[in-house]
Z-matrix of the N, CA and C atoms (Angstrom, degrees):
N
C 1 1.458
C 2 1.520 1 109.10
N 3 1.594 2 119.25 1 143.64
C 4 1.074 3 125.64 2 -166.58
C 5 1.458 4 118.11 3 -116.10
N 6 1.186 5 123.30 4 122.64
C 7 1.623 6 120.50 5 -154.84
C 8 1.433 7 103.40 6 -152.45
N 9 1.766 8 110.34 7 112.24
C 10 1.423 9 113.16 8 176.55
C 11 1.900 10 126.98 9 -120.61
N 12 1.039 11 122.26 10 150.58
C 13 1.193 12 112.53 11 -163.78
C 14 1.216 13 117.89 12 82.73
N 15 1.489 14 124.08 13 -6.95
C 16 1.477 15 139.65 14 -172.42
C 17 1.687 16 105.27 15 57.38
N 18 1.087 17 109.86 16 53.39
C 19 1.630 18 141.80 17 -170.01
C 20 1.894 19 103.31 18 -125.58
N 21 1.005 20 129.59 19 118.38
C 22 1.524 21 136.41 20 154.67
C 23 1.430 22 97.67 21 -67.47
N 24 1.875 23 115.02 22 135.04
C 25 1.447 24 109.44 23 148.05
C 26 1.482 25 105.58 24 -137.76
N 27 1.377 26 117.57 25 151.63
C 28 1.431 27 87.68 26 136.39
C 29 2.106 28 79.16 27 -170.62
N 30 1.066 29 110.65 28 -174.13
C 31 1.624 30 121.48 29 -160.41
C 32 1.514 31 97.35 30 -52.76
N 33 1.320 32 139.40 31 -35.81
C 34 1.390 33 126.01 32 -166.88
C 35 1.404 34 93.79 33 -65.33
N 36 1.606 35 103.39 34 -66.32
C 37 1.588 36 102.57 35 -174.37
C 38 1.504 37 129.91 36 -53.34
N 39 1.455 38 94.93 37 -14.66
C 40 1.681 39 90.16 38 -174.41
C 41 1.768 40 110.15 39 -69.66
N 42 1.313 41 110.63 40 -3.90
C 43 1.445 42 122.90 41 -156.09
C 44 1.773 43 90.11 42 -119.36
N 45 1.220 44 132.22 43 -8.61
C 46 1.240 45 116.32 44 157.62
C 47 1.181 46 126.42 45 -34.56
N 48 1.030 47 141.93 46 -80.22
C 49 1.997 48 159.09 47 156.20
C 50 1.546 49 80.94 48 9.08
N 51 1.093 50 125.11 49 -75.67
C 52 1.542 51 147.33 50 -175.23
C 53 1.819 52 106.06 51 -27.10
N 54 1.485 53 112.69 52 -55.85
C 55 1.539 54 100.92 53 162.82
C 56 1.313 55 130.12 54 -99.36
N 57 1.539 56 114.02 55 0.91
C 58 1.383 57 113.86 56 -171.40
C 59 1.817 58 93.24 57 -89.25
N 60 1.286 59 116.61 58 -21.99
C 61 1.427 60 115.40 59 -174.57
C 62 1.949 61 96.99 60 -73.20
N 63 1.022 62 116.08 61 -4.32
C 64 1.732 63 97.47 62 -165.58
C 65 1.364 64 84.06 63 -117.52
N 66 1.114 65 136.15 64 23.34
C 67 1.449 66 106.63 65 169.96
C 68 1.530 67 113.95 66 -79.25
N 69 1.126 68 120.27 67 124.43
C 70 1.608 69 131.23 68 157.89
C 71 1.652 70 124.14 69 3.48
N 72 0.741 71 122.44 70 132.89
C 73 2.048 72 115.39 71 155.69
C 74 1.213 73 120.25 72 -71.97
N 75 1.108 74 116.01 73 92.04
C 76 1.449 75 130.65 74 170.79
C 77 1.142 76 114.28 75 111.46
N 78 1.452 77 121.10 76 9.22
C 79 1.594 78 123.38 77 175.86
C 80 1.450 79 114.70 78 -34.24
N 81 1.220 80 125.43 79 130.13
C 82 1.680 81 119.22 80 165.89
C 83 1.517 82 123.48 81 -117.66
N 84 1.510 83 117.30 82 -12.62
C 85 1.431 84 127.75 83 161.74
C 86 1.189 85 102.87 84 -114.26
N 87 1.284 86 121.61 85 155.25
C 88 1.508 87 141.12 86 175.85
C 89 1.526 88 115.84 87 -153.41
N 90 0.943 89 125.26 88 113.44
C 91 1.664 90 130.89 89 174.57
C 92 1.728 91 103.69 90 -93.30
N 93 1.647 92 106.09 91 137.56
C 94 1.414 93 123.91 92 179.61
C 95 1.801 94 95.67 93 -117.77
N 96 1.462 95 107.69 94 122.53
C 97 1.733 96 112.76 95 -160.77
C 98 1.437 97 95.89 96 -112.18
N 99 1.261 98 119.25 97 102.88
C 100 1.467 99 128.09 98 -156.67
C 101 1.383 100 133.35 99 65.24
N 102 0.965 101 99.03 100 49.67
C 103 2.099 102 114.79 101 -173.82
C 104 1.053 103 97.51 102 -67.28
N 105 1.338 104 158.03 103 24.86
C 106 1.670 105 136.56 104 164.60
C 107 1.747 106 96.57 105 38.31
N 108 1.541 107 100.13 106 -140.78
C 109 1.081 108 130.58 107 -175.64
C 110 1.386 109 114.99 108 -56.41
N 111 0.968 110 132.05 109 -17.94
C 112 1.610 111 149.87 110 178.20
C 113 1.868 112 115.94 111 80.94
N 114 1.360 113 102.83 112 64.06
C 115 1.464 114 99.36 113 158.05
C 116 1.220 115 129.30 114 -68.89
N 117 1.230 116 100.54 115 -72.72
C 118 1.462 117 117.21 116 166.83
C 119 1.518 118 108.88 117 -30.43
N 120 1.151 119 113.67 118 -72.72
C 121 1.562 120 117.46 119 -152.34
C 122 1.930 121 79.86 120 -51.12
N 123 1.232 122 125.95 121 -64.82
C 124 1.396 123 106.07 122 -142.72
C 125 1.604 124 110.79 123 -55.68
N 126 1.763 125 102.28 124 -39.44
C 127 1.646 126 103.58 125 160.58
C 128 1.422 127 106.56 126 -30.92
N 129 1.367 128 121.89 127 -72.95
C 130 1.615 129 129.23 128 -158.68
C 131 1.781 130 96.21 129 -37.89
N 132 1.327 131 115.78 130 -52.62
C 133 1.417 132 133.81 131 -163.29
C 134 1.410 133 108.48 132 -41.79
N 135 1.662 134 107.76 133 -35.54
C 136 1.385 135 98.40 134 -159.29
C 137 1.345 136 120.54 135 -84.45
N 138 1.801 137 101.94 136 -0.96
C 139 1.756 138 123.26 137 161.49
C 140 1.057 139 105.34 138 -86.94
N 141 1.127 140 105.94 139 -63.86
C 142 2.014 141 118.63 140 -152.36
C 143 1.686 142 117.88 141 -69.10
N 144 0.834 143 103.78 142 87.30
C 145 1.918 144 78.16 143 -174.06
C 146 1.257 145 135.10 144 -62.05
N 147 1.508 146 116.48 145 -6.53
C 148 1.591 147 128.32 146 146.87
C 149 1.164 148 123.63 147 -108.49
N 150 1.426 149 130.09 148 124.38
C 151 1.226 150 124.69 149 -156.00
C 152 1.876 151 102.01 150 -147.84
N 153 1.089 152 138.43 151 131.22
C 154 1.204 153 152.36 152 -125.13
C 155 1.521 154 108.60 153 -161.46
N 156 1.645 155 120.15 154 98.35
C 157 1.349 156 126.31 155 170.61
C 158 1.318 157 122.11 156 -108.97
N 159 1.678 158 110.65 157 137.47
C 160 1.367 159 95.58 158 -165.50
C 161 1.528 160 92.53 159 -122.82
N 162 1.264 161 129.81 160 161.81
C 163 1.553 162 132.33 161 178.07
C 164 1.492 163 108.52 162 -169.07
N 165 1.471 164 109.78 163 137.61
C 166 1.435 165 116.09 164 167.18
C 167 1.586 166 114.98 165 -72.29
N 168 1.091 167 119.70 166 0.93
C 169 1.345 168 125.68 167 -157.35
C 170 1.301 169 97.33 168 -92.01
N 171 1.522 170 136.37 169 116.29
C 172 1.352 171 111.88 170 157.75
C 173 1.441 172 121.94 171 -53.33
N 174 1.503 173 101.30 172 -69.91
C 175 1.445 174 104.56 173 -171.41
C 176 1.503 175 127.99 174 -39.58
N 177 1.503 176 105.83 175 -35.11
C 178 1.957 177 113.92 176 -178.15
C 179 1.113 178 96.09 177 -59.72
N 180 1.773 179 121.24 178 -41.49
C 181 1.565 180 99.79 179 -166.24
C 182 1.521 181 106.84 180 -77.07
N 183 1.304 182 121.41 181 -38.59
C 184 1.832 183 120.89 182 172.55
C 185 1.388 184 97.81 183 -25.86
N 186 1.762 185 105.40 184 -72.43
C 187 1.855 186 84.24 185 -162.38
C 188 1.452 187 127.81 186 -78.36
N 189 1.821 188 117.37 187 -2.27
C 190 0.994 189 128.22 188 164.05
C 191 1.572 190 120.52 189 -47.82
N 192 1.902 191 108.27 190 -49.62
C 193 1.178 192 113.54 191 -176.94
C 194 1.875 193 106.89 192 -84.21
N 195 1.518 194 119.48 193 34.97
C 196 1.667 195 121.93 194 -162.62
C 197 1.843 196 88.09 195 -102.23
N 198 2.043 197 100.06 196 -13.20
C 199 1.412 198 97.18 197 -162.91
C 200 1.425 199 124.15 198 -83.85
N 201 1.154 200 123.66 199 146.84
C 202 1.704 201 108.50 200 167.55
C 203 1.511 202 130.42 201 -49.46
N 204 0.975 203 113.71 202 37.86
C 205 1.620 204 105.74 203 -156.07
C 206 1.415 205 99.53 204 -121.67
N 207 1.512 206 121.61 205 -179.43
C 208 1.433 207 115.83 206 179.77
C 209 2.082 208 92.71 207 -141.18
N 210 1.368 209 107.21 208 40.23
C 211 1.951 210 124.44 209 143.70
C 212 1.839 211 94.49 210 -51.58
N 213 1.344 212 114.88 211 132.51
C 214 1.041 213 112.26 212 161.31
C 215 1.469 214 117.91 213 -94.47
N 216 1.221 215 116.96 214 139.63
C 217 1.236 216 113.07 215 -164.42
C 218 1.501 217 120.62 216 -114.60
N 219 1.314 218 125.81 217 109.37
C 220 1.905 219 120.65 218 -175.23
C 221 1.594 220 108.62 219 -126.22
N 222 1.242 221 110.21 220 107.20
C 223 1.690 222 127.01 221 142.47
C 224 1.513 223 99.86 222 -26.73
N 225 0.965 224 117.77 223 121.42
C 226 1.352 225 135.58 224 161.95
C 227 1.211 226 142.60 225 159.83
N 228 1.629 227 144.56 226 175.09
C 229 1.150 228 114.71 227 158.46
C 230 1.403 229 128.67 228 -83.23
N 231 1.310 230 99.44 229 148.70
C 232 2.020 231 97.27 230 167.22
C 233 0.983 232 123.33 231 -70.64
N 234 1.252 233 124.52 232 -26.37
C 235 1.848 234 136.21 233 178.46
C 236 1.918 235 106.95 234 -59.06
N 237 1.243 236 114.83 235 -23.24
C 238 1.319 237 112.47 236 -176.54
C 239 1.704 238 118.52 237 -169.79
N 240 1.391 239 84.41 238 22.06
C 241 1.780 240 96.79 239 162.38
C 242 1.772 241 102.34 240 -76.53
N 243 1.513 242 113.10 241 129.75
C 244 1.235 243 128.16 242 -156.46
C 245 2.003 244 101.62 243 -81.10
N 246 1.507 245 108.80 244 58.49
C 247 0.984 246 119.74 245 177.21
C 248 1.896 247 111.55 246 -67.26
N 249 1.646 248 142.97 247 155.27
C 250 0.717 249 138.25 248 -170.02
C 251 2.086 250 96.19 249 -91.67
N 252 1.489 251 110.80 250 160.66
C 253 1.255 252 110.27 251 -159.54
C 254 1.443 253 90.33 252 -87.57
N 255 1.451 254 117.59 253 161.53
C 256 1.652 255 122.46 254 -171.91
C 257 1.340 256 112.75 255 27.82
N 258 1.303 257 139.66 256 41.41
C 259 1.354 258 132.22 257 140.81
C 260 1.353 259 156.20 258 -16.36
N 261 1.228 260 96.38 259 -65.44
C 262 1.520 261 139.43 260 -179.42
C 263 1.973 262 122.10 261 -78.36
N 264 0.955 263 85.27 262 125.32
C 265 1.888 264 88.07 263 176.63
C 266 1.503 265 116.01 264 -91.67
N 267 1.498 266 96.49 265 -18.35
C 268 2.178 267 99.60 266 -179.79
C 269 1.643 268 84.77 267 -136.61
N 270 1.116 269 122.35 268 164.82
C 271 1.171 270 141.23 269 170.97
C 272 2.005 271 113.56 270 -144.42
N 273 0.995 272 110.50 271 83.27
C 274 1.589 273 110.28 272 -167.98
C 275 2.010 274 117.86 273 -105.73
N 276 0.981 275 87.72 274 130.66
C 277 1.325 276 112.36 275 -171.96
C 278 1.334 277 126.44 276 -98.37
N 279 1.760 278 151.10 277 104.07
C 280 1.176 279 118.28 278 177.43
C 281 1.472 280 122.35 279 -138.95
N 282 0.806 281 133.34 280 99.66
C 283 1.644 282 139.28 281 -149.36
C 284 1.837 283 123.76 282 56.64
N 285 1.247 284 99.61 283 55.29
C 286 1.431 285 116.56 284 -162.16
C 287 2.064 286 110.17 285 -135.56
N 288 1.022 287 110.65 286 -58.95
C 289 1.183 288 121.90 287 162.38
C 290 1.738 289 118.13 288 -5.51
N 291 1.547 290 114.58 289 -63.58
C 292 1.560 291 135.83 290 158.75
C 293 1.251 292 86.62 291 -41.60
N 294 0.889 293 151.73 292 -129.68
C 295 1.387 294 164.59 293 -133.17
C 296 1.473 295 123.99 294 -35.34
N 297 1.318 296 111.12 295 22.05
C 298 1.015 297 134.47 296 -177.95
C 299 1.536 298 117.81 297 -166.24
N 300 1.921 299 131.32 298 173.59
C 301 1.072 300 131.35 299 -174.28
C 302 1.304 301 85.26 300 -67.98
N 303 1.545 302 134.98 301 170.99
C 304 1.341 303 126.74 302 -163.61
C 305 2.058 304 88.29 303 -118.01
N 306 1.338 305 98.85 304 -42.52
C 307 1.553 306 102.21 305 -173.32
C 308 2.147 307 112.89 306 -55.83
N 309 1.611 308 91.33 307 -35.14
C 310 1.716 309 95.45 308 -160.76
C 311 1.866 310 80.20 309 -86.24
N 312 1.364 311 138.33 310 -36.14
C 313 1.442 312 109.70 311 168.09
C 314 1.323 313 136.30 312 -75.65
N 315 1.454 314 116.73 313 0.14
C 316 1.268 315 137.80 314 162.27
C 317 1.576 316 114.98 315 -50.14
N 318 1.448 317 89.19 316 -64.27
C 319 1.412 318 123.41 317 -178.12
C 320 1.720 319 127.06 318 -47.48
N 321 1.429 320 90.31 319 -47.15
C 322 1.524 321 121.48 320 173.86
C 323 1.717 322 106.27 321 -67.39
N 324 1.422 323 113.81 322 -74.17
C 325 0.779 324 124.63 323 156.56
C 326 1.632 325 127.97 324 1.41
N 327 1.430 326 105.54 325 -70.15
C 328 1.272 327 126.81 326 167.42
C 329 1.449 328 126.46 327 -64.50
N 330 1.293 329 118.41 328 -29.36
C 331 1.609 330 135.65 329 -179.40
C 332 1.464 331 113.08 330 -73.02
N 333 1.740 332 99.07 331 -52.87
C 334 1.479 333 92.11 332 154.50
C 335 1.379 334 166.63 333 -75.06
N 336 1.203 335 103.00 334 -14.77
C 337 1.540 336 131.28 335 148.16
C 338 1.692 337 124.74 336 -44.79
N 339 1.238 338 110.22 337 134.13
C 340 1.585 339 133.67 338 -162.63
C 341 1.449 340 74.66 339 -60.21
N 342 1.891 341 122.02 340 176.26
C 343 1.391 342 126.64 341 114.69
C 344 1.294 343 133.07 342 -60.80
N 345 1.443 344 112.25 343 104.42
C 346 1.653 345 102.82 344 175.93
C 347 2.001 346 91.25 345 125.54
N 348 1.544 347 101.61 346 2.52
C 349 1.235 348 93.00 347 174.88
C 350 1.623 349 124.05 348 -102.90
N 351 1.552 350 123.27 349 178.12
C 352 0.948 351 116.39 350 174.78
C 353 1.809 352 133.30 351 -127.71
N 354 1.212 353 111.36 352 129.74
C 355 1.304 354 117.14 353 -169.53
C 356 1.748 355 96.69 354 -98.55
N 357 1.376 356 91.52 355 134.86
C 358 1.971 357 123.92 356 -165.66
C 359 1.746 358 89.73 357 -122.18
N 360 1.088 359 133.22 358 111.34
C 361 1.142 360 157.79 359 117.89
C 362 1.248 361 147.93 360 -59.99
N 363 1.652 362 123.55 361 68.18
C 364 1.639 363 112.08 362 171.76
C 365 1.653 364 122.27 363 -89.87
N 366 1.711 365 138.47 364 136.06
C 367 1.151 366 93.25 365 -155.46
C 368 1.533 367 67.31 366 -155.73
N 369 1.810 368 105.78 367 161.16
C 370 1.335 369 108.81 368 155.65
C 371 1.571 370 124.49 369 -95.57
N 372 1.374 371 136.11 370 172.68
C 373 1.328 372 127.92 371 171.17
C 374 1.617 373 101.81 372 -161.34
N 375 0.923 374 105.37 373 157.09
C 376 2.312 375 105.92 374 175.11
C 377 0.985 376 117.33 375 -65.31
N 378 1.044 377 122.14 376 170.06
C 379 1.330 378 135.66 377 -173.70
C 380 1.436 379 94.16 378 -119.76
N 381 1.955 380 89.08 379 169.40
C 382 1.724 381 93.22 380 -168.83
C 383 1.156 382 71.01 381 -129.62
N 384 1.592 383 101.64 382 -176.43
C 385 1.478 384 119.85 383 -165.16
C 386 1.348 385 102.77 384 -150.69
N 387 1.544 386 121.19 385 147.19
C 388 1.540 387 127.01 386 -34.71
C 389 1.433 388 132.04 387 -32.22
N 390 1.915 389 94.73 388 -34.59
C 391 1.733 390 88.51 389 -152.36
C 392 1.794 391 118.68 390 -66.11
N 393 1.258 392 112.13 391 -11.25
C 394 1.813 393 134.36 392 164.14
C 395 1.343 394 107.63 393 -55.39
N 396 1.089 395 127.51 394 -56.51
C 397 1.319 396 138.19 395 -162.23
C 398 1.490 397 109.88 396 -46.02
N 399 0.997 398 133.74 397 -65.16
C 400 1.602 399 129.84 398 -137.34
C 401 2.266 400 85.37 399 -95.89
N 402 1.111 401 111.97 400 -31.67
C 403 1.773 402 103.08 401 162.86
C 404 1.852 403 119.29 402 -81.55
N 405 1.435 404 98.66 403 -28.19
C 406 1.743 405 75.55 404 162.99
C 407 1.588 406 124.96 405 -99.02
N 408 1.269 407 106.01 406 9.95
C 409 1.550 408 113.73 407 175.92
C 410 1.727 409 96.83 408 -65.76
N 411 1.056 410 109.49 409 -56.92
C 412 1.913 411 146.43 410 -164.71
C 413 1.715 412 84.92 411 -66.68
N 414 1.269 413 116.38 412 -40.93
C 415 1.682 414 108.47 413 -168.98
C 416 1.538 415 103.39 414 -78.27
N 417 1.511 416 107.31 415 -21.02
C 418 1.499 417 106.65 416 -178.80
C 419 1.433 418 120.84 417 -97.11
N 420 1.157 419 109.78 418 -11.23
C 421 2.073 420 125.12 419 165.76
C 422 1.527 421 100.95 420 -68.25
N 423 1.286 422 112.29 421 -50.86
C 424 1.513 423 129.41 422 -168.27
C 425 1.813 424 108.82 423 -68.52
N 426 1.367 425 103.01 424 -51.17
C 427 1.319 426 100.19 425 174.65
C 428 1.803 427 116.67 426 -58.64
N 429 0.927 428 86.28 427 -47.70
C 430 1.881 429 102.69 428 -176.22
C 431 1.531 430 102.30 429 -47.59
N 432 0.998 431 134.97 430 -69.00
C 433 1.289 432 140.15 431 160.46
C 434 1.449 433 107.64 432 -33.23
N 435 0.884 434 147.48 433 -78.25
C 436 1.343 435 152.91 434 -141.97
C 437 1.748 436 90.12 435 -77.40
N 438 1.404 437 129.48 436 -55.15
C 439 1.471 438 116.36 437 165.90
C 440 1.445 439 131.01 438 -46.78
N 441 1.393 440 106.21 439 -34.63
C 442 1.272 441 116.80 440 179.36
C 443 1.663 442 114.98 441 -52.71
N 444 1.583 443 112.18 442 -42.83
C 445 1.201 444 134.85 443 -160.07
C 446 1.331 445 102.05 444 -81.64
N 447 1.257 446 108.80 445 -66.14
C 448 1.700 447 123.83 446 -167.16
C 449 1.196 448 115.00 447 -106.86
N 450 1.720 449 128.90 448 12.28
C 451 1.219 450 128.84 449 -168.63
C 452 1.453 451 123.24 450 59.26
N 453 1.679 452 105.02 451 -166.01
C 454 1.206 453 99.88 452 169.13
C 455 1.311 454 125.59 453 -165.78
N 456 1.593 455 118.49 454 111.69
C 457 1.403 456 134.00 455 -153.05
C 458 1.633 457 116.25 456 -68.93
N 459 1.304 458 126.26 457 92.04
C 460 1.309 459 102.73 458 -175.23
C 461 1.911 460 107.95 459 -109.62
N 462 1.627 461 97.60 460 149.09
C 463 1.198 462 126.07 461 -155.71
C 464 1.298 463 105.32 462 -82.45
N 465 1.909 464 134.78 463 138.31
C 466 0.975 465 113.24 464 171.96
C 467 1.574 466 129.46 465 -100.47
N 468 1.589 467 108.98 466 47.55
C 469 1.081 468 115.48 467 -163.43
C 470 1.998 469 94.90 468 -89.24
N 471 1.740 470 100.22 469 169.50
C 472 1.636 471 87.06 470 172.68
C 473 1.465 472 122.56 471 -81.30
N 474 1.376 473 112.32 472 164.93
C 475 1.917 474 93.21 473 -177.64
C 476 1.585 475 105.03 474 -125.96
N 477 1.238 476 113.26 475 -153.15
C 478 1.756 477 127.30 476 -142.53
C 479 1.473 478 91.15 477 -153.43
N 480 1.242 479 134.34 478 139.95
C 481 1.419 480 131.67 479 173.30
C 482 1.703 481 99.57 480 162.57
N 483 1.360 482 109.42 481 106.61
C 484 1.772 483 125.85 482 1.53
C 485 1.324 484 98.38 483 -59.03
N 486 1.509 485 94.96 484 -165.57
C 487 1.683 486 121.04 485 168.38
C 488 1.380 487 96.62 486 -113.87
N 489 1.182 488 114.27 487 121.37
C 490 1.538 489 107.46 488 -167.36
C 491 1.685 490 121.85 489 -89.84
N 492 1.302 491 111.97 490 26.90
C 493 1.205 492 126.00 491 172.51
C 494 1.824 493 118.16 492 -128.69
N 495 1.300 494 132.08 493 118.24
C 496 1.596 495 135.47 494 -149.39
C 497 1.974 496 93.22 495 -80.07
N 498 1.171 497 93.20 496 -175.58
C 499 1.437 498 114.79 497 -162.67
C 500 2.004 499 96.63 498 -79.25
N 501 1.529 500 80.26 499 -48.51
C 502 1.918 501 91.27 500 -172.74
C 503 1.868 502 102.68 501 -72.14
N 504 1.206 503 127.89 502 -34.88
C 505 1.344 504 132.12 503 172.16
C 506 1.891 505 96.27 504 -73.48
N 507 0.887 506 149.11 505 27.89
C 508 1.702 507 133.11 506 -173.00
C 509 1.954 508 69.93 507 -141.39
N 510 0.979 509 129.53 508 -35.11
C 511 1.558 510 118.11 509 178.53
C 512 1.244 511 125.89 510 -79.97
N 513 1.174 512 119.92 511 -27.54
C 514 1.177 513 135.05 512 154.90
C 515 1.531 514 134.85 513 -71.07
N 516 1.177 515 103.03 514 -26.39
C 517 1.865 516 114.32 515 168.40
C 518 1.662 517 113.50 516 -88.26
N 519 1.588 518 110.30 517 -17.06
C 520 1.690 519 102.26 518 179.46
C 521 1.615 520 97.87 519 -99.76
N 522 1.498 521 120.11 520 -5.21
C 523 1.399 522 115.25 521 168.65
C 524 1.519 523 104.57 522 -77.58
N 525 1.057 524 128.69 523 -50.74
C 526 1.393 525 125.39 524 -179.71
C 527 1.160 526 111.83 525 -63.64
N 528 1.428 527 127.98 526 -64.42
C 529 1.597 528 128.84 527 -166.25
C 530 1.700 529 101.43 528 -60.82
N 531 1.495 530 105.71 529 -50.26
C 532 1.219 531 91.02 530 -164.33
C 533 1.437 532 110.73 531 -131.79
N 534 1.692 533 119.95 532 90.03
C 535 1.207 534 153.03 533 -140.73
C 536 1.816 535 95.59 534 -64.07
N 537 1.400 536 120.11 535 119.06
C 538 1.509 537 95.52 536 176.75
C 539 1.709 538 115.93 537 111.99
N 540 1.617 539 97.48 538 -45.42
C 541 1.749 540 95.72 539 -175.25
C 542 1.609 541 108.94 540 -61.77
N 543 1.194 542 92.48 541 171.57
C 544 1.719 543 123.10 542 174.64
C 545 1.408 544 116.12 543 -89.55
N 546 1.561 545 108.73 544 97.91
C 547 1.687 546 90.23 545 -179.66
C 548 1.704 547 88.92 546 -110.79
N 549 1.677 548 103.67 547 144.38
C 550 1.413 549 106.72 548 153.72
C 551 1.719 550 127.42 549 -147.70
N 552 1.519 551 77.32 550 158.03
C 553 2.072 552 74.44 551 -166.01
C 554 1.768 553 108.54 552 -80.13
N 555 1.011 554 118.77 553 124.54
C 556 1.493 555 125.10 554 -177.34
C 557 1.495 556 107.83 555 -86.17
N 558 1.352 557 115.41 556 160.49
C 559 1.397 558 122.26 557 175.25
C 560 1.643 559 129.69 558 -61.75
N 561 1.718 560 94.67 559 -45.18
C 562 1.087 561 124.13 560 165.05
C 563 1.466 562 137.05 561 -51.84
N 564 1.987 563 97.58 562 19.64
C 565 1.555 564 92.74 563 -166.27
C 566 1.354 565 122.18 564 53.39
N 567 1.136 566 111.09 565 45.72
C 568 1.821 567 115.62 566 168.10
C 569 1.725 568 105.89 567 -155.01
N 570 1.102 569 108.45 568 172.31
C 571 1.526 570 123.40 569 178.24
C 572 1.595 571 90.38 570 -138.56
N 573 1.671 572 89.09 571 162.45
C 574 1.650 573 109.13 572 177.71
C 575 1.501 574 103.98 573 -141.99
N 576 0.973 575 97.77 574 155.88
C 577 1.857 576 105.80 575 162.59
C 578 1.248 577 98.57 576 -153.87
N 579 2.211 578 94.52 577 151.69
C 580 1.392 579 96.97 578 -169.99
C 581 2.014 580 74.84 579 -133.52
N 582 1.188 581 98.94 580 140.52
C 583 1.496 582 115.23 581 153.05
C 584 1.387 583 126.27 582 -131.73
N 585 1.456 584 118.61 583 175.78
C 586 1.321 585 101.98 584 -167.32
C 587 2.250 586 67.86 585 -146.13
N 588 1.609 587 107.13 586 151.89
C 589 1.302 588 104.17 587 -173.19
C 590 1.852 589 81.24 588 -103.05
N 591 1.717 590 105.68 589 142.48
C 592 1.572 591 108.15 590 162.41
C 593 1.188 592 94.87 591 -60.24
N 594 1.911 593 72.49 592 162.86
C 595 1.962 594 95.32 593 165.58
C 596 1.423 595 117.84 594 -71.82
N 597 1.383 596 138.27 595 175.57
C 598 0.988 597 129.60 596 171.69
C 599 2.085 598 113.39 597 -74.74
């Protein structure tokens, strides 16, 4: 792994800013939905004062828990880790989504969340072809550069490739599930969505 400036980068993280900017006013729980090693979450930490990572990974969470921090950390799945319903004030997501049915973690996703809370989504999905082409050509000029500069940190969590759900289907499932959100396609070969759950 390649790391300069003593800076981590690589496309998930470059899209951090992206959920640390939506966290809530006054959030006090926050769930990280596949945190590996726990970047994010400790970012999340420096808002949230309860903060909650979940990962199938044993090992990510080993070196997750190597950190000084007090992120709580659980091996498990999110699909049926016996989490309490609307809990959560942030719900954050970041190259994890693929790795699962995308609709039933949508879903979940949403169930657990306060009213008045917010779900942070960074995620990958395929591309179609032609209409993919001429933004991930541009995502791959862009990336190249940006490694060059800051390197590039890779994670030893397991991965997904493809992502078996397309860019135009990941727009269409956060319109349905989650009526209202913000989905957008990033340069970086990623999409985001931001929702916020009404009040009751």
């Amino acid at each position: 792994m390649t790391v300069k400036n003593g800076r981590r980068w690589n496309h998930n993280i470059h899209y951090h800013p992206r959920i640390l900017g939506a966290v809530p006013d006054g959030a006090k729980y926050a769930l990280d939905v596949g945190c590996g090693e726990g970047m994010l979450a400790r970012e999340l930490r420096q808002a949230v004062p309860h903060v909650t990572g979940i990962d199938l990974h044993a090992p990510s969470i080993e070196q997750a828990r190597e950190y000084p921090d007090d992120v709580d950390y659980i091996v498990g799945d999110f699909l049926t880790h016996p989490f309490e319903p609307a809990s959560f004030d942030l719900i954050a997501s970041v190259a994890t989504l693929h790795h699962m049915d995308a609709a039933t973690g949508l879903a979940r996703m949403r169930d657990l969340l306060r009213p008045g809370g917010v779900l942070a989504i960074v995620g990958l999905a395929r591309s179609t072809m032609p209409n993919d082409l001429p933004r991930d050509l541009a995502g791959v000029v862009v990336g190249s550069v940006h490694r060059a500069v800051r390197g590039n940190w890779k994670h030893s969590s397991p991965t997904v490739w493809p992502p078996p759900v397309t860019y135009a289907q990941m727009r269409a499932l956060a319109a349905e599930i989650l009526p209202g959100s913000q989905y957008r396609r990033h340069l970086l070969l990623r999409y985001s969505i931001i929702w916020r759950k009404p009040q009751d």
